[in-house]
C-alpha positions as CSV (number, residue, x, y, z in Angstrom):
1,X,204.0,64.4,173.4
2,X,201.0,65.0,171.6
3,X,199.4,63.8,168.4
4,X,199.2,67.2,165.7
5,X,197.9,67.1,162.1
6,X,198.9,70.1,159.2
7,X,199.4,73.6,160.5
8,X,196.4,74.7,158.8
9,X,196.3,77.7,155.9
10,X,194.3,80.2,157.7
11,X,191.2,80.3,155.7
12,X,189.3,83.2,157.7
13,X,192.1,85.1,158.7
14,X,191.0,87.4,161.5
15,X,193.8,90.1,161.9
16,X,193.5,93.8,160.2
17,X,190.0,94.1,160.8
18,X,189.2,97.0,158.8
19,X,188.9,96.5,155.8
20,X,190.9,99.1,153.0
21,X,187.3,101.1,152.1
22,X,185.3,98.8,152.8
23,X,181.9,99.1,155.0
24,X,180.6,96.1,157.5
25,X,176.7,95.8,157.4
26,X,177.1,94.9,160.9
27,X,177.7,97.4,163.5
28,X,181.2,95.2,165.1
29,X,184.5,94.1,162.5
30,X,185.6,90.1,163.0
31,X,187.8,90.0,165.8
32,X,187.5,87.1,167.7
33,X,190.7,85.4,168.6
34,X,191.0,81.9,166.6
35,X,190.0,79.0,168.5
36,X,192.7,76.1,167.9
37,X,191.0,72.3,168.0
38,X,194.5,71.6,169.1
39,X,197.4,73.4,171.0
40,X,200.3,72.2,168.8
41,X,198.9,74.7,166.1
42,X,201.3,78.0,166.0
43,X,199.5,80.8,167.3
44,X,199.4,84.0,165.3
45,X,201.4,87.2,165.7
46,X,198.3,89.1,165.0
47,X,195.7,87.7,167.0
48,X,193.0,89.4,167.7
49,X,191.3,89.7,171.3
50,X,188.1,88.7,171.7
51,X,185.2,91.2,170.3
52,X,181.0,90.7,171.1
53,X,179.6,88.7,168.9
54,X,176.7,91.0,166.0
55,X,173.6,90.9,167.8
56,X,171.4,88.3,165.8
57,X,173.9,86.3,165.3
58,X,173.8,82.7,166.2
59,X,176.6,80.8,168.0
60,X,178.7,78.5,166.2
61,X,178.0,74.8,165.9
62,X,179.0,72.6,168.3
63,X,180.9,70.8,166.3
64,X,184.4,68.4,167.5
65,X,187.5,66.8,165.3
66,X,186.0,63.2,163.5
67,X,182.6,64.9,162.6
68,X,181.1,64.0,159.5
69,X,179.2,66.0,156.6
70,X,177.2,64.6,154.1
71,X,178.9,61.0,155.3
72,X,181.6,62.2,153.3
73,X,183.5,65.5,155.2
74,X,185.6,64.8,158.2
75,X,186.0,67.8,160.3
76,X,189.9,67.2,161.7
77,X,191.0,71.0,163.0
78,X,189.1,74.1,163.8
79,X,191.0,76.9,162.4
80,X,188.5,79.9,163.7
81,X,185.9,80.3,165.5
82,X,184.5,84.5,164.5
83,X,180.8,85.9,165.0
84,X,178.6,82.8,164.8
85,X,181.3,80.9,161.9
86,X,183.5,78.6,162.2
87,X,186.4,77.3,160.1
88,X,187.7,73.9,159.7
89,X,190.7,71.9,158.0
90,X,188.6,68.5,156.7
91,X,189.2,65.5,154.7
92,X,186.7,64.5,152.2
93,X,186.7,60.9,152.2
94,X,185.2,60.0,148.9
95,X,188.1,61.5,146.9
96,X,190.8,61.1,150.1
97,X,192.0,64.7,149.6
98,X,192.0,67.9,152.3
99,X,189.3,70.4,152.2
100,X,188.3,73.5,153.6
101,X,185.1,73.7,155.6
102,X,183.0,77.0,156.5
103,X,180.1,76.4,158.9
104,X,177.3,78.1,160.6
105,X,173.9,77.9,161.3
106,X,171.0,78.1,159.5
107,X,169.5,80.1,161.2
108,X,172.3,82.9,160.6
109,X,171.3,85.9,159.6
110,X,174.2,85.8,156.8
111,X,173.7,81.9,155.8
112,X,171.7,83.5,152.7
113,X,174.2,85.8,151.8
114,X,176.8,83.0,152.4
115,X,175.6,80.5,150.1
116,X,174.7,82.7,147.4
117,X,178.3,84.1,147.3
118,X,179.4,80.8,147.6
119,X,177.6,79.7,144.8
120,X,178.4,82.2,142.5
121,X,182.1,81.6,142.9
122,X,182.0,78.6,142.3
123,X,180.5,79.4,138.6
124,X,183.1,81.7,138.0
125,X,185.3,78.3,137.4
126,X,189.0,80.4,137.0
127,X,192.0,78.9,138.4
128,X,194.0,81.7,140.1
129,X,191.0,81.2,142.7
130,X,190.8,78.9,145.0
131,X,187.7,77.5,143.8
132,X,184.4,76.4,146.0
133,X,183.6,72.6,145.9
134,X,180.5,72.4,147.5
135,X,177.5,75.3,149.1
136,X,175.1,72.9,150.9
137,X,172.5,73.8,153.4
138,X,171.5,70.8,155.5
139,X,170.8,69.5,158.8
140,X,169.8,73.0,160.6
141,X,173.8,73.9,158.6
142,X,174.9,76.0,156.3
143,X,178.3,74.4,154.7
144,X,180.8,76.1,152.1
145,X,183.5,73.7,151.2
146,X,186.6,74.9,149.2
147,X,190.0,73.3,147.8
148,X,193.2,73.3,150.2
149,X,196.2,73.9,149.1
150,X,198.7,72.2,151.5
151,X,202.0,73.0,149.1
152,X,201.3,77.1,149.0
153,X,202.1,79.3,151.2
154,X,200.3,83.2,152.6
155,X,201.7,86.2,151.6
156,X,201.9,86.8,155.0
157,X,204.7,84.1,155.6
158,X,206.1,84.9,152.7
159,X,206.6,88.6,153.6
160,X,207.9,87.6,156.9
161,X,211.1,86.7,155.6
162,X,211.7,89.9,153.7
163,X,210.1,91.9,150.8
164,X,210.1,90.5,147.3
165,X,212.7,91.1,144.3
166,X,211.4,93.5,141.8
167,X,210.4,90.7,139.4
168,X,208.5,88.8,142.1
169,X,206.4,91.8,143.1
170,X,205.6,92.8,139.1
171,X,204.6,88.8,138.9
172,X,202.2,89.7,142.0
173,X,200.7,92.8,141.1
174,X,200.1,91.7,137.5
175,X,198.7,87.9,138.3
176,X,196.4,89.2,141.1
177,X,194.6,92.1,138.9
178,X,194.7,90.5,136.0
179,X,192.5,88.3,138.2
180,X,190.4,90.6,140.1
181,X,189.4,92.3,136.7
182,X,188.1,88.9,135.3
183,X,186.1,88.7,138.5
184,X,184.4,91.9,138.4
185,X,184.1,91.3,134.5
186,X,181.7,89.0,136.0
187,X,180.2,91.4,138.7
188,X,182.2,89.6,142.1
189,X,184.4,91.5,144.4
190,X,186.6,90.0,147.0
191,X,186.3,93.0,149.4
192,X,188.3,91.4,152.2
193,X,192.1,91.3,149.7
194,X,194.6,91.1,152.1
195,X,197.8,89.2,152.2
196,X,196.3,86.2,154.2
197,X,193.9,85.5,151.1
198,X,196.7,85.6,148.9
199,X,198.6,82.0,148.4
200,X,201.9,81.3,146.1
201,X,202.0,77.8,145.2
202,X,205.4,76.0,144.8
203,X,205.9,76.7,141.3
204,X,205.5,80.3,141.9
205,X,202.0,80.8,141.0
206,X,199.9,83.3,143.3
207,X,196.2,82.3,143.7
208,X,193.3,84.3,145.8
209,X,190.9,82.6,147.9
210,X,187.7,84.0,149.6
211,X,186.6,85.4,146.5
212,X,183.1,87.2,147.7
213,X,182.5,84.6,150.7
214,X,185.2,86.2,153.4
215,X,183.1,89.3,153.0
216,X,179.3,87.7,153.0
217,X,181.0,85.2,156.2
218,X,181.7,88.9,157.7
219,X,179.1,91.2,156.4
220,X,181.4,93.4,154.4
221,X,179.9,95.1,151.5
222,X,181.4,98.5,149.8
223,X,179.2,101.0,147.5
224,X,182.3,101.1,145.3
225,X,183.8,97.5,145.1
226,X,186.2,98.0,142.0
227,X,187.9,101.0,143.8
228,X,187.9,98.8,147.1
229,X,189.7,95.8,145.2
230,X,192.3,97.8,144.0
231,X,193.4,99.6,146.9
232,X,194.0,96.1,148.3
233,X,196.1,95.6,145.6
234,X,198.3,98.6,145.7
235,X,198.5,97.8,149.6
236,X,199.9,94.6,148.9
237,X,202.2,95.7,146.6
238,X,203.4,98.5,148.8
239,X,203.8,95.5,151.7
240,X,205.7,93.3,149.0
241,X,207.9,96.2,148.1
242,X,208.9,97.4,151.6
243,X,207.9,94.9,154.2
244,X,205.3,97.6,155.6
245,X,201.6,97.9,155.5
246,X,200.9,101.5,153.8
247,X,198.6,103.1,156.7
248,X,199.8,103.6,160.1
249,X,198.2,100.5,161.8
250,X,200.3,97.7,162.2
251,X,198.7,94.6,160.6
252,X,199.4,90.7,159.2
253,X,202.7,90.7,161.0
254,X,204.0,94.1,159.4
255,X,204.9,97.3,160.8
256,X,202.6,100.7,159.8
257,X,204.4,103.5,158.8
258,X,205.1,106.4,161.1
259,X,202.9,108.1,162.8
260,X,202.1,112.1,161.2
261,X,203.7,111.7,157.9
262,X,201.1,110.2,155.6
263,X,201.6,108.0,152.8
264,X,204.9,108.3,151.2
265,X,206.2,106.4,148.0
266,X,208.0,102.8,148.6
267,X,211.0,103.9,147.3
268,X,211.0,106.8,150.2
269,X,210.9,103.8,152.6
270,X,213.3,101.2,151.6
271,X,216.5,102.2,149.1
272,X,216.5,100.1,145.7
273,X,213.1,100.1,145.5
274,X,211.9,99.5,141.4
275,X,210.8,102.8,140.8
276,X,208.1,101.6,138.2
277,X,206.9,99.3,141.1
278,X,206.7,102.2,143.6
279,X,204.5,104.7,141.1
280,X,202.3,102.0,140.2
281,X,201.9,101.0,144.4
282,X,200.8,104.9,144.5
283,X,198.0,105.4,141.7
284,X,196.5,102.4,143.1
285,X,196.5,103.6,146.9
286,X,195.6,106.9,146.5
287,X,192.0,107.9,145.6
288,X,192.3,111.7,145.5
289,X,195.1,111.9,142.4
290,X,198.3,110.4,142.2
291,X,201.3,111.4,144.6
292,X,204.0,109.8,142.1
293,X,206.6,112.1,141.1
294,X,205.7,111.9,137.3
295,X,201.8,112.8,138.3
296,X,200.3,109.9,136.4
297,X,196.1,109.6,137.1
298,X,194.9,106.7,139.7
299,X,193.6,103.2,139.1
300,X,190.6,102.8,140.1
301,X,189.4,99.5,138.8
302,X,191.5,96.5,138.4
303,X,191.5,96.7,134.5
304,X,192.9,100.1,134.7
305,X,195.7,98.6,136.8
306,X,196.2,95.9,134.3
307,X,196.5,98.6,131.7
308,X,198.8,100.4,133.1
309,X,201.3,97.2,134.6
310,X,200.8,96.8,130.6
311,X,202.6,100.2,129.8
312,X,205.4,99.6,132.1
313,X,208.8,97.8,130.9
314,X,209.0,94.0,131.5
315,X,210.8,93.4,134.5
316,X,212.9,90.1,133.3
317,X,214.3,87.8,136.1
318,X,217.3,88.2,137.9
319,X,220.5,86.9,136.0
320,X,221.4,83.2,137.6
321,X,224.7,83.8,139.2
322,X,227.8,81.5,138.7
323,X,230.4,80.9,140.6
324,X,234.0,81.2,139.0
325,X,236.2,77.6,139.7
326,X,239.0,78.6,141.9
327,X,242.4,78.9,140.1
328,X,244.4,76.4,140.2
329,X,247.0,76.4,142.0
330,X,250.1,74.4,141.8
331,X,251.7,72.6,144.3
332,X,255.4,71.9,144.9
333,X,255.2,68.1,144.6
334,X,255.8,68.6,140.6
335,X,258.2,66.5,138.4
336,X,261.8,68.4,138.9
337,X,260.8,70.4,141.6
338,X,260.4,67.5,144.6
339,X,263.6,68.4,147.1
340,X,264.6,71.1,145.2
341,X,265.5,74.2,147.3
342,X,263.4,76.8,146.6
343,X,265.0,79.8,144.3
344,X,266.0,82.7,146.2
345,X,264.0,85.8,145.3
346,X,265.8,88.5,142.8
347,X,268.2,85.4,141.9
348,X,267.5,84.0,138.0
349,X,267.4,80.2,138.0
350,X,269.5,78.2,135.4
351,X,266.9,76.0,133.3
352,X,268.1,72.8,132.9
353,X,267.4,71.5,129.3
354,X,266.3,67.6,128.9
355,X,268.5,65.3,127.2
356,X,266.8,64.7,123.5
357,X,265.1,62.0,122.9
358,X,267.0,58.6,121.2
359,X,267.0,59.9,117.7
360,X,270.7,58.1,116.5
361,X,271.1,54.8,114.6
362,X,271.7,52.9,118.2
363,X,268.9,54.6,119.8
364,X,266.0,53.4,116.8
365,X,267.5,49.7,116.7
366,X,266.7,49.5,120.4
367,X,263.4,50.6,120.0
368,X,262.4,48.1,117.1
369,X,264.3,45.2,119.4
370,X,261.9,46.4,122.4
371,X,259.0,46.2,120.0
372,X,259.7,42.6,118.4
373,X,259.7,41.0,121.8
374,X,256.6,43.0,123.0
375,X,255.0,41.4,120.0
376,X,256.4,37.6,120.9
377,X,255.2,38.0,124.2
378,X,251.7,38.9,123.2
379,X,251.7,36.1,121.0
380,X,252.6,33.4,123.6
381,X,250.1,34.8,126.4
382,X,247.4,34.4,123.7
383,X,248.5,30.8,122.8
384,X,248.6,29.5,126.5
385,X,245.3,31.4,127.0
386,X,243.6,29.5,124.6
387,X,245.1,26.0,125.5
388,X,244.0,26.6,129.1
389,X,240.1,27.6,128.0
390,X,240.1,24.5,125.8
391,X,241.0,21.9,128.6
392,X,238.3,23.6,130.8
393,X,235.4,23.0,129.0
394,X,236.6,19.2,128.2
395,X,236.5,19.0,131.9
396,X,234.1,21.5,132.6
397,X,230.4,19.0,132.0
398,X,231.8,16.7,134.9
399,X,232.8,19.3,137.7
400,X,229.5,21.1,137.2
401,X,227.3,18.0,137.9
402,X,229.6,16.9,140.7
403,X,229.0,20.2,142.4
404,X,225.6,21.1,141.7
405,X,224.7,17.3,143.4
406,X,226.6,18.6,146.6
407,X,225.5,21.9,146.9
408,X,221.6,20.4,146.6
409,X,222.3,18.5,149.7
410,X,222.9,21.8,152.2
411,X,221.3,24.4,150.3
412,X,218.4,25.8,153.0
413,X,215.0,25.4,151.8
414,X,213.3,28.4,150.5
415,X,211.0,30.0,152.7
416,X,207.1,29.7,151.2
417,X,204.4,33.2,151.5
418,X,202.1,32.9,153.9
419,X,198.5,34.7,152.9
420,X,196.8,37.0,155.3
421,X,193.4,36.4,155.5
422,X,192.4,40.1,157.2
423,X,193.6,42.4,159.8
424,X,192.2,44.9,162.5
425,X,194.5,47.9,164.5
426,X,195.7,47.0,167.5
427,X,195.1,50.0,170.0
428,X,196.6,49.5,173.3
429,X,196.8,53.3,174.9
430,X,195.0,56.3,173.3
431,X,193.1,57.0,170.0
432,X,193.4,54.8,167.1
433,X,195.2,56.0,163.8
434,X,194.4,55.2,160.6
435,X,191.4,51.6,161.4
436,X,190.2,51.8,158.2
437,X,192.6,51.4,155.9
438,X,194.1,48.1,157.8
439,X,193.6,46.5,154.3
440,X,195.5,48.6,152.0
441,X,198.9,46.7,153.7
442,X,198.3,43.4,152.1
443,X,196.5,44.0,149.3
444,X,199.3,44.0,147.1
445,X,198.8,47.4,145.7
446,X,202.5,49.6,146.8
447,X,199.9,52.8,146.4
448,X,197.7,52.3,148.9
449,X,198.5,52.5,152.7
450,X,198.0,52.3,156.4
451,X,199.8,55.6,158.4
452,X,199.9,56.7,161.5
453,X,199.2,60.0,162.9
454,X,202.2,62.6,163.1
455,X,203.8,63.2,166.7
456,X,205.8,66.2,168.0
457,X,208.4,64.4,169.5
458,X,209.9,60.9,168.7
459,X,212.0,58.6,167.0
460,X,210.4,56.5,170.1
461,X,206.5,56.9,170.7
462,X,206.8,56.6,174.5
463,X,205.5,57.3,176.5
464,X,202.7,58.9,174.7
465,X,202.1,55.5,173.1
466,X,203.5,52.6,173.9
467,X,203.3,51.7,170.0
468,X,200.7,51.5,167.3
469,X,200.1,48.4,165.1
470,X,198.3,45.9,163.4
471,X,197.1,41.8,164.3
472,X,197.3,40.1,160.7
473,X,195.0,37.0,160.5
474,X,196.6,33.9,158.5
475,X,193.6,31.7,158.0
476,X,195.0,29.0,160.4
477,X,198.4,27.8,162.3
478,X,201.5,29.0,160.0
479,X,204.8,28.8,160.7
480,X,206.3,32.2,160.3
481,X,209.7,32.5,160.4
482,X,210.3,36.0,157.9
483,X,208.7,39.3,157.2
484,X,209.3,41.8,154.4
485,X,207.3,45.4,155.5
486,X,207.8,48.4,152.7
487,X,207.4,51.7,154.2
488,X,206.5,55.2,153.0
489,X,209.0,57.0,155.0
490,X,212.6,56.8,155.3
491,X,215.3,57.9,158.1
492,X,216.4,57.0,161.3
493,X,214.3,55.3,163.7
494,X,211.6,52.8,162.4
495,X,211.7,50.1,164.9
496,X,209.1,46.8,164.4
497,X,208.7,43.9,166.1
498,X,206.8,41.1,164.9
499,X,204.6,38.9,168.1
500,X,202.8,35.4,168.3
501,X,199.2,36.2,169.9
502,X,196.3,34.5,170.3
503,X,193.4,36.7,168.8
504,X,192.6,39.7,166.8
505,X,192.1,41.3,169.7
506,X,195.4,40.3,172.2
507,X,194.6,41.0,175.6
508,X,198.0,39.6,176.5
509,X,200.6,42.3,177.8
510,X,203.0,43.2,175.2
511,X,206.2,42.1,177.0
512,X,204.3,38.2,177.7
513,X,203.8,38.1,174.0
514,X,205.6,35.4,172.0
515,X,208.3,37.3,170.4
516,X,208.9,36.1,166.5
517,X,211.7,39.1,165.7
518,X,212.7,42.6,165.5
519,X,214.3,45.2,163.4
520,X,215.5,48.9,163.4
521,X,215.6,50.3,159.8
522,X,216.6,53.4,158.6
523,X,215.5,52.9,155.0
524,X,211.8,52.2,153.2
525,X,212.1,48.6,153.6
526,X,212.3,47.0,156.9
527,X,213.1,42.7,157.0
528,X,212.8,40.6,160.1
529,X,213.9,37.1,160.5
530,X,213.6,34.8,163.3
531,X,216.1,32.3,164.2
532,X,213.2,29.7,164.2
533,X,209.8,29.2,163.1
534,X,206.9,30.0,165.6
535,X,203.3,28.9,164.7
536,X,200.4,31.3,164.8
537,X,197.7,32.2,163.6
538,X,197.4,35.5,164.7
539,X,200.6,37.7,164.4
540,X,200.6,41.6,165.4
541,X,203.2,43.7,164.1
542,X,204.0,46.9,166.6
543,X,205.6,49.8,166.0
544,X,207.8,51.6,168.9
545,X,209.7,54.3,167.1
546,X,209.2,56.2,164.1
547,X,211.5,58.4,161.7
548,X,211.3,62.6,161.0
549,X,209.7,63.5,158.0
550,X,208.6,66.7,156.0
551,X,204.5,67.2,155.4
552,X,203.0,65.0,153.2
553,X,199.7,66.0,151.6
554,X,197.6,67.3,154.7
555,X,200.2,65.6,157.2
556,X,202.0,68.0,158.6
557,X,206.2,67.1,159.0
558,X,207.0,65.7,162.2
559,X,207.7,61.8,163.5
560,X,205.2,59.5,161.6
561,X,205.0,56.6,159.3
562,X,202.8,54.8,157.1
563,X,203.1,51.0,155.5
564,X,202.4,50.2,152.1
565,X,202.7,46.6,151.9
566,X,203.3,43.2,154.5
567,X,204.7,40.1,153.1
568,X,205.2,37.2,155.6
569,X,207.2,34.4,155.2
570,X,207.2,30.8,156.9
């Protein structure tokens, strides 16, 4: 079993080399096959085998997971190592957030061209980018930090389940250009569009990331970079439309299209194709006149794209459909029909008419003697029911004190809080998890917390680890006998145990440790009593299983938990 943080969001993408028209500066396309900083990361469908690295360039830092930039940065994965760059899923302490990290040298003959496109994306400042935090040269490195978006997903997955409903693909074409022409508005290109540098968040949003600095990281550069941004567009609406990439290549995890036939409209590949849609895929792609069957000219430039997704009818959302309730059906079990034998078929049934109800002189004098003694009745109940509260509370002043003097004699005494005066990780195999933040579970603030790292396999951590915890400090010699421990995660397995040792650092074996108590908890809260005191000052708490959860900021989902808060009890 091995430890494994977030599957990262590939921000340097390496398959499709070529770009749509497109030109590298240098004389070899990015190709190198990514380099995982750990093996539990999935690979890629479309990896790329290994290409020479551009003559000039510089190899990549020698850089490892825990590394710190600017005392603030921690490097945790390498996402891709490509042409004297590197790639990196990070942390930024300060603001306890994930981050995206580009790196290379200095001395790189594109660091220049790097942190000037860096820079002037971040001034750009619009939100369907993903926008650059940071362009820093420093230490012999050149260092392009960018937001991380661990809720959205690539285009690429998203395509892998299928191709999009009409009104998903007209919210992608139009969101993207109407971005791309506010970036060229202010004289950027993205040059590198392709469905790994497009990202839909969970409320449906797209967003584009690697505005100008995929292509300065690579070298790309075009003579016309309006008509090379929209091609990428129309190619990923084609892709979005039919689940193929529009040239014969295969690429991000999609077929090409045949071999010999050229480029034919979407709704020539796949049937029920929007036929708006398909048109509009076509006078983007082609760059030598439109092939849709009404003639209409290209788009060139992105605003020309916007214009004419303008013309078009709105696409409106798909209906929501409801399910009908299922008609009721009756049973045989109904008044008059219990036992009956069933009526043979072509056979009329008699109908049997009820007798009417007591409407004769007899029938109405019964029903006003039935209503005079329902009223005498309620009278009397009333009458004893007020007697009965009266002679209580003459009585009741005596019987309280009586019983409140006995219970005082063998009610238990309640337990008292016991302060914790500091705590340190205890780490008995392997890497620590989270040493810093020791604090944040008795501070008394349910926000803050102590996790541990996320696991493949589990509930139990053997025997990867024989457990992970933390040795609390009381001050001096308590008498524990309770603990109260909130956690972040719920589900099956969370198993503590609470043990009597003799320093912050125990160098007693776990199994000769003074055992205080256990507890297995499948919920957020996990309470541990001993059936007596023990006196301590130093008490760990160890953790041996943990539960399954979903990813959680940049921890991806797997078997982990984190504690908020320790109260302890003597």
């Amino acid at each position: 079993m091995a430890e494994r943080s977030t599957a990262a969001v590939d921000v340097a993408d390496n398959s499709g080399d070529e770009p749509l028209t497109a030109k590298a500066e240098q004389p070899t396309a990015d190709g190198v096959a990514q380099t995982r900083e750990r093996d539990t990361a999935a690979d890629d469908d479309t990896a790329d085998t290994e290409k020479p690295m551009s003559r000039g360039a510089s190899s990549p830092p020698e850089l490892h997971s825990g590394h710190k930039l600017a005392r603030r940065y921690r490097l945790e994965e390498c996402v891709t190592r490509l042409d004297g760059f590197s790639s990196w899923r990070a942390v930024d302490e300060k603001l306890r957030r994930a981050v995206g990290v580009h790196l290379l040298p200095a001395d790189h003959p594109r660091a220049r061209s790097v942190l000037a496109a860096a820079r002037s994306s971040a001034l750009l400042g619009d939100p369907r980018f993903v926008q650059v935090l940071d362009a820093v040269e420093e230490n012999d490195l050149v260092y392009v930090v960018h937001e991380w978006l661990p809720d959205a997903t690539e285009l690429t997955a998203v395509l892998a389940a299928g191709p999009l409903e009409a009104h998903d693909a007209y919210q992608l074409v139009s969101q993207i250009s109407q971005a791309m022409a506010a970036a060229h508005r202010e004289g950027l290109a993205h040059l590198r569009l392709t469905p790994s540098a497009v990202l839909r968040t969970s409320s449906g949003q797209y967003r584009i990331r690697g505005l100008a600095v995929n292509a300065a990281l690579r070298g790309i550069s075009s003579d016309t970079p309006q008509r090379t941004d929209t091609e990428a567009i129309g190619a990923l609406l084609y892709a979005s439309l039919t689940q193929r990439w529009p040239y014969e290549d295969d690429a991000y995890g999609l077929s090409g299209l045949p071999k010999d036939i050229g480029l034919i409209a979407p709704d020539q590949v796949r049937a029920g194709v929007h036929r708006g849609l398909s048109e509009l895929a076509m006078r983007a792609l082609v760059n030598d006149g439109a092939t849709a069957s009404r003639q209409e000219p290209p788009c060139t430039t992105p605003d020309e794209l916007v214009k004419a997704i303008g013309e078009m009818p709105r696409i409106r959302p798909p209906e929501p459909a409801f399910t009908a309730p299922p008609e009721y059906q009756r049973t045989t079990y109904q008044q008059g029909s219990y036992g009956r034998p069933a009526a043979h078929p072509g056979l009329t049934q008699t109908v049997i008419t009820p007798p009417p109800p007591l409407q004769s002189r007899t029938g109405r004098a019964l029903k006003w003697a039935v209503s005079a003694l329902l009223i005498a009745a309620l009278g009397l109940g009333s009458w004893q029911l007020a007697d009965a509260l009266m002679e209580r509370d003459n009585s009741g002043d005596a019987t309280e004190t009586q019983t409140t003097k006995g219970d005082d004699k063998d009610r238990p005494k309640p337990k008292k809080p016991i302060s914790i005066q500091g705590g340190q990780e205890y780490v008995l195999k392997g890497s620590p998890q989270d040493p810093g933040d020791t604090g944040n579970t008795y501070d008394k603030d349910p926000t803050s917390l102590w996790r541990t790292k996320t696991f493949n396999d589990g509930p139990g951590l053997a025997p990867y680890k024989p457990g992970v915890g933390i040795v609390y400090d009381l001050g001096s010699n308590q008498d524990v006998s309770a603990a109260s421990i909130a956690l972040r995660y719920g589900g099956p397995h969370t198993t503590i145990s609470l043990y009597a040792v003799d320093s912050l650092s125990p160098t007693t074996p776990i199994e000769s440790m003074k055992k205080i108590g256990t507890t297995t908890t499948s919920g957020t809260t996990a309470k541990i009593e001993a059936k007596k005191p023990v006196k301590s000052q130093y008490v760990l708490l160890w953790m041996t299983a943990v539960p399954e959860s979903g990813p959680d900021g940049y921890y991806t989902a797997g078997y982990k938990q984190a504690i908020t808060d320790v109260k302890l009890k003597g």
